[in-house]
C-alpha positions as CSV (number, residue, x, y, z in Angstrom):
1,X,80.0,87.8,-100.4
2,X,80.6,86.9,-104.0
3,X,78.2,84.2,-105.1
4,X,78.2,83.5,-108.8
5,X,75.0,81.5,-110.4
6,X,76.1,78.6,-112.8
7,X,72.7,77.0,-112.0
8,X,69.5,78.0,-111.0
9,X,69.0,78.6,-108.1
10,X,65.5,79.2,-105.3
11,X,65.3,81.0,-102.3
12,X,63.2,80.2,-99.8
13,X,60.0,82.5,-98.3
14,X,61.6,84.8,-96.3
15,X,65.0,84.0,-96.8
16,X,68.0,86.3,-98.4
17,X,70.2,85.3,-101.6
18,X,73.1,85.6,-98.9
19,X,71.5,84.4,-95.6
20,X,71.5,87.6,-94.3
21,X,68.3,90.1,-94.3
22,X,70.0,94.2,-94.5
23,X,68.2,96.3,-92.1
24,X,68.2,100.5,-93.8
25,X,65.8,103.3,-93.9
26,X,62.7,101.7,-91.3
27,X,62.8,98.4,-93.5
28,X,64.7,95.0,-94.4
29,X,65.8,94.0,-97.9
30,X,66.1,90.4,-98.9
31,X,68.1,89.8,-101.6
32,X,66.7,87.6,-104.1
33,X,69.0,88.0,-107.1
34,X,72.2,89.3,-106.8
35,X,74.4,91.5,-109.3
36,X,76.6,88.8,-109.5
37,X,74.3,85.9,-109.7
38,X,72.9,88.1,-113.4
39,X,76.5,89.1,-114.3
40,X,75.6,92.9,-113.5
41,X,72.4,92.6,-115.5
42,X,70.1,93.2,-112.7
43,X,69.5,93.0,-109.2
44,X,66.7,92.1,-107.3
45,X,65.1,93.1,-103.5
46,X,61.8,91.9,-101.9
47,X,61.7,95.0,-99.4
48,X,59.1,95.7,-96.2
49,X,59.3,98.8,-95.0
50,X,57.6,98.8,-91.1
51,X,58.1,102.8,-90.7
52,X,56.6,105.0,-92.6
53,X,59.1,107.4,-95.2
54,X,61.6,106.3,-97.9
55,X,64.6,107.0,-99.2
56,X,66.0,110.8,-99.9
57,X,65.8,112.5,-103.3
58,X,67.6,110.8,-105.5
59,X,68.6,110.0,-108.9
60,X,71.2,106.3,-110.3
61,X,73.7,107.6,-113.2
62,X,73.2,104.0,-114.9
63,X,70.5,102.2,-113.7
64,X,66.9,102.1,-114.1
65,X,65.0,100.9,-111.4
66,X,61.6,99.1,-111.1
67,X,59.4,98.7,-108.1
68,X,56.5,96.6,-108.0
69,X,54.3,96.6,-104.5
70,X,53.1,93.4,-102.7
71,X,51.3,95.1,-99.7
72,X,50.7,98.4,-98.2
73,X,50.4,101.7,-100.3
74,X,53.5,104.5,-101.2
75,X,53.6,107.3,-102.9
76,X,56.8,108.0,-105.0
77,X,58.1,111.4,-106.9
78,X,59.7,110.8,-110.0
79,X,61.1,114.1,-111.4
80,X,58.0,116.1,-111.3
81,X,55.2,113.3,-111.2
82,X,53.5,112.0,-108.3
83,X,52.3,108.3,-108.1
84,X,50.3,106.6,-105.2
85,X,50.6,103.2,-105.6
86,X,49.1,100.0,-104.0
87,X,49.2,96.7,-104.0
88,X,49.6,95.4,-107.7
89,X,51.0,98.9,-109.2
90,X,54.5,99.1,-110.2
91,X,56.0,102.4,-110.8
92,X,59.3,103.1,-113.3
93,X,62.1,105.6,-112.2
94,X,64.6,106.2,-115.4
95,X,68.2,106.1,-114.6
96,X,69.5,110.2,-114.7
97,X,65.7,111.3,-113.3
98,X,65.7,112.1,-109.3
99,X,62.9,109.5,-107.7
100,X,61.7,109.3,-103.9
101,X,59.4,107.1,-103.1
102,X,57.5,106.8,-98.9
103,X,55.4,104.1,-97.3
104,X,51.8,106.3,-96.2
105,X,50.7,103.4,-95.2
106,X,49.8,102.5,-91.6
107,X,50.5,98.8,-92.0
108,X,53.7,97.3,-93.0
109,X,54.5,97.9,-97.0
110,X,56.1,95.6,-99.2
111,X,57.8,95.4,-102.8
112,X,59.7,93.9,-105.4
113,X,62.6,96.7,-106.4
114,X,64.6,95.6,-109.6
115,X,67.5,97.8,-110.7
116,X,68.8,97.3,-114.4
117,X,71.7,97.0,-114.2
118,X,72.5,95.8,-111.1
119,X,75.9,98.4,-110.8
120,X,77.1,97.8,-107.1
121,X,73.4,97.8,-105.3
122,X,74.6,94.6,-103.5
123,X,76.9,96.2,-101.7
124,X,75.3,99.6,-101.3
125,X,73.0,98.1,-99.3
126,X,74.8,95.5,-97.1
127,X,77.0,99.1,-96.5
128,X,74.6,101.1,-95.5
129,X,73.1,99.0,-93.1
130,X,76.6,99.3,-91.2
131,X,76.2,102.7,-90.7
132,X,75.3,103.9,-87.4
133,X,73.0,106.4,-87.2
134,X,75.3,108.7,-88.9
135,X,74.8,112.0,-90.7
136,X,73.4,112.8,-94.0
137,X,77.1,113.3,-95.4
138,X,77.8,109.7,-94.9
139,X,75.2,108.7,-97.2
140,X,76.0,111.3,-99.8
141,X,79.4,109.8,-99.4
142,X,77.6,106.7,-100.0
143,X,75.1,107.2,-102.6
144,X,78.1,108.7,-104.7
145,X,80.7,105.7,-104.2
146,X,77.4,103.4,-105.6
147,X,76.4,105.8,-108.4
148,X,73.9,108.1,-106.7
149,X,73.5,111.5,-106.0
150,X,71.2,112.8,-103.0
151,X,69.5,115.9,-104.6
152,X,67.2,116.4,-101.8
153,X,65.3,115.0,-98.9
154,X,62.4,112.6,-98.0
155,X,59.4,113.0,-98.5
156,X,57.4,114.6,-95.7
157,X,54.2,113.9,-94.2
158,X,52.0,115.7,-91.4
């Protein structure tokens, strides 16, 4: 799925960088620009999430990552800090400094997620969504292979 940018390049409303929307975690992730597009630089995901919850506790040895929401509300933890965030907000994690983040909201949610530098994100993701509804040490497995550790769970709501 290597795709290297010697122009520039649009994608269309709605579409992905590789024709090809990932499904992981109650959401879908279009890519818009991809690690190899930016020469590792960055990487670049328009996400909706449809259920509510997010990702588990986690922190990126390398990369920073940026999200910036569209629709919907979330709260994220980032270390000890707890945002909400709406539509407009962005919220900063810091590569080495665990970070969660959960739709609340009771519509669908949707953001821009940016993570500098792009490491293998690409591929974490179109991985993950071929996992069946496997068990927590897949994704650890996961997480670690892609430069993650899992240092705890989702957040949880009542």
């Amino acid at each position: 799925m290597e795709i290297k940018a010697t122009h520039g390049f649009k994608i269309e409303a709605g579409q992905d960088r590789f024709n090809e929307k990932v499904s992981f975690l109650g959401g879908t992730f279009e890519c818009k620009v991809s690690s190899t597009d930016s020469r590792e630089g960055l990487c670049i995901y328009d996400t909706t999430k449809m259920e509510k919850g997010g990702p588990p506790y986690h922190f990126h040895y390398t990369q920073d990552e940026w999200f910036y929401i569209l629709e919907g509300e979330f709260v994220f933890r980032i270390g000890d800090d707890i945002f909400n965030a709406k539509a407009g907000d962005s919220v900063f994690a810091p590569r080495q400094i665990p970070h969660t983040f959960a739709k609340i909201s009771d519509t669908n949610g949707r953001m821009l997620v940016v993570y500098q530098p792009a490491g293998t994100m690409d591929e974490f993701f179109s991985q993950a969504s071929q996992l069946p509804d496997g068990t927590l040490r897949d994704f650890e497995r996961l997480y670690r292979i892609h430069g993650m550790e899992i240092v705890g769970p989702p957040l949880k709501f009542d």
